[in-house]
C-alpha positions as CSV (number, residue, x, y, z in Angstrom):
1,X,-69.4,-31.3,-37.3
2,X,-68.6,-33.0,-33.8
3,X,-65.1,-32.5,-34.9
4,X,-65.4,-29.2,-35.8
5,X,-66.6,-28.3,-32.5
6,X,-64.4,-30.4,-30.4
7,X,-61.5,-28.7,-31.5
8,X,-63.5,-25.1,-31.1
9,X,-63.7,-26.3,-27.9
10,X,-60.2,-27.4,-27.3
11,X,-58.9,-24.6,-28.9
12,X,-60.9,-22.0,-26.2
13,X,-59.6,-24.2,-23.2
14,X,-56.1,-24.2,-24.9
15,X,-56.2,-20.1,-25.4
16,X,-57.1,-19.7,-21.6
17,X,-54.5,-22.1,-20.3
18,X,-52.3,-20.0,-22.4
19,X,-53.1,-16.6,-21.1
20,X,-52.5,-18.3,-17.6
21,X,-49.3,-19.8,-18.6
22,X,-48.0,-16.4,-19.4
23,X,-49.1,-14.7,-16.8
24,X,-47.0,-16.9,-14.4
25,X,-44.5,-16.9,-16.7
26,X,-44.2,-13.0,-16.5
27,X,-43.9,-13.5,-13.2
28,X,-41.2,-15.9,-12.8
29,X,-39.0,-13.6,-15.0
30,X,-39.7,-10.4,-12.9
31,X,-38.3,-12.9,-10.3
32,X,-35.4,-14.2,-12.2
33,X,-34.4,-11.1,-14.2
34,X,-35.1,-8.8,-11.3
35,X,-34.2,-10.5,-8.1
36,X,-31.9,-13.0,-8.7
37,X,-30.0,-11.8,-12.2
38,X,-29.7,-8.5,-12.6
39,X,-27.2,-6.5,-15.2
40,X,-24.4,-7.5,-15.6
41,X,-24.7,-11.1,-14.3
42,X,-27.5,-12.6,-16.7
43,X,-25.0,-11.7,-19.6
44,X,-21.8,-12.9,-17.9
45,X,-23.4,-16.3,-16.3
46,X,-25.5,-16.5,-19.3
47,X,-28.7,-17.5,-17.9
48,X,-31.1,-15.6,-20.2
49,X,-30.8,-18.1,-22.8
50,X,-31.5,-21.0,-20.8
51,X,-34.2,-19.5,-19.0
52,X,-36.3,-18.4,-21.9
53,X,-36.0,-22.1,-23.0
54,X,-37.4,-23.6,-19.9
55,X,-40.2,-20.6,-19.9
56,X,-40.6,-21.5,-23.7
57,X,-40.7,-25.4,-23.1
58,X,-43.0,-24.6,-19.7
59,X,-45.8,-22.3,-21.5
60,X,-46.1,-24.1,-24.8
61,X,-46.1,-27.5,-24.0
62,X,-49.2,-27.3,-20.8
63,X,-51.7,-25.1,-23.6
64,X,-50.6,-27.9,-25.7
65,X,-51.5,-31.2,-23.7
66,X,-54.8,-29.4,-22.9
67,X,-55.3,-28.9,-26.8
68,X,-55.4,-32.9,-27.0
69,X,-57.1,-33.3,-23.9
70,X,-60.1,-30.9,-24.0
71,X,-63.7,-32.6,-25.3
72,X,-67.1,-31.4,-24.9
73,X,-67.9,-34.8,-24.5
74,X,-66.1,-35.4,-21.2
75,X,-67.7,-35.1,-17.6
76,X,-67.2,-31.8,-15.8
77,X,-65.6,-33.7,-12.9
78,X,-62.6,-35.5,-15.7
79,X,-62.2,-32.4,-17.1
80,X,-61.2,-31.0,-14.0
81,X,-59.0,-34.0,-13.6
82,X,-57.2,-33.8,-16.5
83,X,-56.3,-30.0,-16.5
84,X,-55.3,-30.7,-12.8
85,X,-52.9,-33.2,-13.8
86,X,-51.7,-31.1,-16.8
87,X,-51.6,-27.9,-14.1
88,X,-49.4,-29.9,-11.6
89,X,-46.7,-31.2,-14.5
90,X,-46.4,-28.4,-15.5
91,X,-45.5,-26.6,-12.1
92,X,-43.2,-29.2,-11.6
93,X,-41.6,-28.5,-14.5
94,X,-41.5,-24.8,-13.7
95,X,-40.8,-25.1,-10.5
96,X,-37.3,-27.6,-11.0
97,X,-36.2,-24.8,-13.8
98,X,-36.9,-22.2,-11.5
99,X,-34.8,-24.3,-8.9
100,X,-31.7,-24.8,-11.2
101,X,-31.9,-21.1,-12.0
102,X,-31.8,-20.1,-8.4
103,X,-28.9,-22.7,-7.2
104,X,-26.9,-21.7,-10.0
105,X,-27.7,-17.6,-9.0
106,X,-24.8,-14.7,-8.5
107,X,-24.6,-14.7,-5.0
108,X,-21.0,-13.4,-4.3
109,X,-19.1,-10.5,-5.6
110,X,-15.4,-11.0,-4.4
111,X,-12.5,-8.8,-4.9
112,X,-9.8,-11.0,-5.5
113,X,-5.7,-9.6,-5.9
114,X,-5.8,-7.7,-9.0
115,X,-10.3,-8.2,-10.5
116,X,-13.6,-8.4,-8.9
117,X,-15.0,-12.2,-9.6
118,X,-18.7,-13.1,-9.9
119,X,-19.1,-16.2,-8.1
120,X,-22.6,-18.1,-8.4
121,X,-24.5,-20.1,-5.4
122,X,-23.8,-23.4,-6.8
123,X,-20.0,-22.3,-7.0
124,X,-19.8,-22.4,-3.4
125,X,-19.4,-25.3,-0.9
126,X,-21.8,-24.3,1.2
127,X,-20.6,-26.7,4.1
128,X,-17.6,-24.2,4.4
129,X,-20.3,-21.1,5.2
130,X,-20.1,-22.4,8.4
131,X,-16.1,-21.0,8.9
132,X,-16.8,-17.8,7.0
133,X,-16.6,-14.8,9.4
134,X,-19.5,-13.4,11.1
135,X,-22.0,-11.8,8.7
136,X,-20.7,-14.2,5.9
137,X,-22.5,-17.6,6.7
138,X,-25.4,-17.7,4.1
139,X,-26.0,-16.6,0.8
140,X,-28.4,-13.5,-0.1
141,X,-31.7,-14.8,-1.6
142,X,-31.3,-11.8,-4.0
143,X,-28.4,-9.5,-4.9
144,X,-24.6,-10.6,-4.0
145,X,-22.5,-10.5,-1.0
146,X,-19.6,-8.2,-1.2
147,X,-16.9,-9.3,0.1
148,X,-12.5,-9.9,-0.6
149,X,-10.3,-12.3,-0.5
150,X,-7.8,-12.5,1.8
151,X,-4.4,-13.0,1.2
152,X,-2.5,-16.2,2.8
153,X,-1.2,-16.1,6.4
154,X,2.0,-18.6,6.0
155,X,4.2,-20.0,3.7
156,X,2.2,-23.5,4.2
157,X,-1.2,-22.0,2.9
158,X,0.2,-20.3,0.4
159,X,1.1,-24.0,-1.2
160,X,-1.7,-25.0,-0.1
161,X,-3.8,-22.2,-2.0
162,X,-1.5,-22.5,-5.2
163,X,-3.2,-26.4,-4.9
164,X,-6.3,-25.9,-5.1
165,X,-6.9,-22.9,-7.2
166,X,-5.0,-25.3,-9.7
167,X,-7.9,-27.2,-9.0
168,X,-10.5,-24.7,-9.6
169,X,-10.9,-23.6,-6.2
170,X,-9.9,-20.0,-6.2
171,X,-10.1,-17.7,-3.2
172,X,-13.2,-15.8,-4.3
173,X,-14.6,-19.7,-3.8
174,X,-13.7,-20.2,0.1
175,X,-15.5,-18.6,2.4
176,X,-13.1,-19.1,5.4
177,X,-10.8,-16.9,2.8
178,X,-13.7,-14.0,2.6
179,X,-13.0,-10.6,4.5
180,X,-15.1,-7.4,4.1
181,X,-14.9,-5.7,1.1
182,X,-13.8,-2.8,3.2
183,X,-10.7,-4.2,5.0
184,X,-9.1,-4.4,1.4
185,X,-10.0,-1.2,0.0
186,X,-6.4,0.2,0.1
187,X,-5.2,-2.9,-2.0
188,X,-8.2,-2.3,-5.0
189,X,-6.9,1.3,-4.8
190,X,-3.6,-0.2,-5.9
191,X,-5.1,-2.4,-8.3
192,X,-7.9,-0.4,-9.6
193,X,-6.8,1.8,-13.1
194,X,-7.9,5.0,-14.6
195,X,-10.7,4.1,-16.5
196,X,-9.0,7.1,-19.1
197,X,-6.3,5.1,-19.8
198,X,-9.0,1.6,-21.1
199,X,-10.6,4.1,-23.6
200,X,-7.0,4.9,-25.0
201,X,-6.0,1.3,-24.7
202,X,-8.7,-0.1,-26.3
203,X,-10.4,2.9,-28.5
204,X,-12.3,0.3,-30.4
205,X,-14.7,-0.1,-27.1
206,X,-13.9,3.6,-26.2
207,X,-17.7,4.5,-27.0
208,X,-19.0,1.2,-24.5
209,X,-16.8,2.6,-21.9
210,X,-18.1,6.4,-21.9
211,X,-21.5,5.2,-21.9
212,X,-21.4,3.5,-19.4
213,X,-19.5,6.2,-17.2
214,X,-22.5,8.4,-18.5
215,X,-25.0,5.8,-17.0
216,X,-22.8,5.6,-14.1
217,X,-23.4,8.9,-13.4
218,X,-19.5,9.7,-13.1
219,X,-17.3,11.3,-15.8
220,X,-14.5,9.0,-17.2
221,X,-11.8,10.7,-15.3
222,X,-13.4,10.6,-12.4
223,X,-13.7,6.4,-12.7
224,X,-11.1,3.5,-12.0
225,X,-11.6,0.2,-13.2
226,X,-11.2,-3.7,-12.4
227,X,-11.5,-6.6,-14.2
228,X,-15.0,-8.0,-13.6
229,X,-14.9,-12.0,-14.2
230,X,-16.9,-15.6,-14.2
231,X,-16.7,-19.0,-14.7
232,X,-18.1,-18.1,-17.9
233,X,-16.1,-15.3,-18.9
234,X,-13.5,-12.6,-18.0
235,X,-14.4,-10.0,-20.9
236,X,-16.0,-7.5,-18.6
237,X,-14.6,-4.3,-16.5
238,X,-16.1,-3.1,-13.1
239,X,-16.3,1.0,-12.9
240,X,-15.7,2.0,-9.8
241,X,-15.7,5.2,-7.8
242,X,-13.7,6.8,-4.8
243,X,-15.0,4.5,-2.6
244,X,-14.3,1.4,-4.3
245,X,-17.9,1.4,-4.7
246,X,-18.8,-0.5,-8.1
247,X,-21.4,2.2,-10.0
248,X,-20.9,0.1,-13.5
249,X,-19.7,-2.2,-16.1
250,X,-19.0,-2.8,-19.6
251,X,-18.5,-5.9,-21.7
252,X,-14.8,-5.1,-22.4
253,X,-11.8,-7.5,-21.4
254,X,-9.7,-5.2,-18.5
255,X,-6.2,-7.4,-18.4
């Protein structure tokens, strides 16, 4: 019978701890899903995943310690004590996922020669901020920072560019490179294509791509498209309007 009614007891503590847990986890993912990742980025960085682990991990396992720990038979004051110490591991443990979320975050969207590039915080040396120009020098806390990449002013940074995107170091990734979005709109012009001629070209996604114009707001003919890419992937397009303004996407490859 004490048993019985130890883990009746457990089992209430557990359930509250729960609804708590839940509740901040709701919140964390407004924070995540809203602020930090919205469509398309989650997808392409492929955060969602990983983030429902950690939230997964984060709410189970506090309820969980405070199923074993519970007892009618403590003191009010240990009690206390040990859902404390269960409250602040698990904050920890929320707050370093919540960390490794944010630092890895979209926080650029560069045009780069031919495709817009998604490039996340952690992509970024962030001593070189510093020599980006004025207005460029820190990262948004939410949404990305629109900018282009230059292109290279003599023949000895132009080797010197060739080096280290070989490395992994692309443009998109320097911000003494970055210009606004604006000084470059006559060259995404150039690149940009009718969006028209991706639903002929690939007819299989034709359906995807007049969605999303309809979403967009726009009529196909009235779109061009980039290619939209990531460390992660290079299978989605950028719709863009007159103004080189990007109004939508699609998960189709644009090369």
């Amino acid at each position: 019978m004490k048993v019985l009614n130890r883990w009746k007891f457990a089992v209430r503590w557990a359930l509250c701890h729960l609804f708590l847990s839940a509740v901040v986890a709701l919140i964390s993912a407004v924070l995540v899903f809203q602020y930090w990742y919205g469509m398309p980025y989650r997808e392409m960085l492929g955060v969602g995943g990983i983030y429902v682990l950690i939230l997964i991990v984060d709410v189970v396992c506090g309820p969980i310690m405070t199923l074993v720990l519970a007892s009618p038979t403590k003191l009010h004051r240990e009690m206390r004590l040990d859902i404390a110490l269960v409250g602040i591991i698990q904050a920890a443990a929320l707050v370093y996922g919540l960390n490794v979320v944010w630092s890895a975050r979209p926080a650029v969207l560069a045009f780069e020669n031919d495709r817009l590039v998604v490039v996340a915080a952690n992509e970024i040396t962030h001593a070189e901020l510093a020599g980006a120009p004025s207005g460029f020098q820190s990262l948004p806390f939410s949404g990305v920072l629109k900018v282009a990449s230059r292109q290279p002013r003599d023949n000895s940074e132009f080797l010197r560019s060739i080096d280290l995107s070989l490395a992994g170091l692309s443009p998109a990734l320097r911000p003494s490179w970055w210009l606004p979005v604006s000084a470059q709109h006559t060259q995404m012009r150039a690149k940009a294509k009718p969006l028209a001629e991706l639903v002929e070209k690939r007819p299989d996604h034709a359906l995807d791509l007049q969605s999303a114009a309809k979403r967009s707001g726009y009529p196909v003919n009235a779109l061009t498209y980039l290619p939209l890419t990531s460390s992660k992937t290079k299978d989605w397009v950028a719709l863009l309007n007159s103004s080189m303004e990007m109004v939508g996407y699609a998960p189709v490859e644009g090369f």
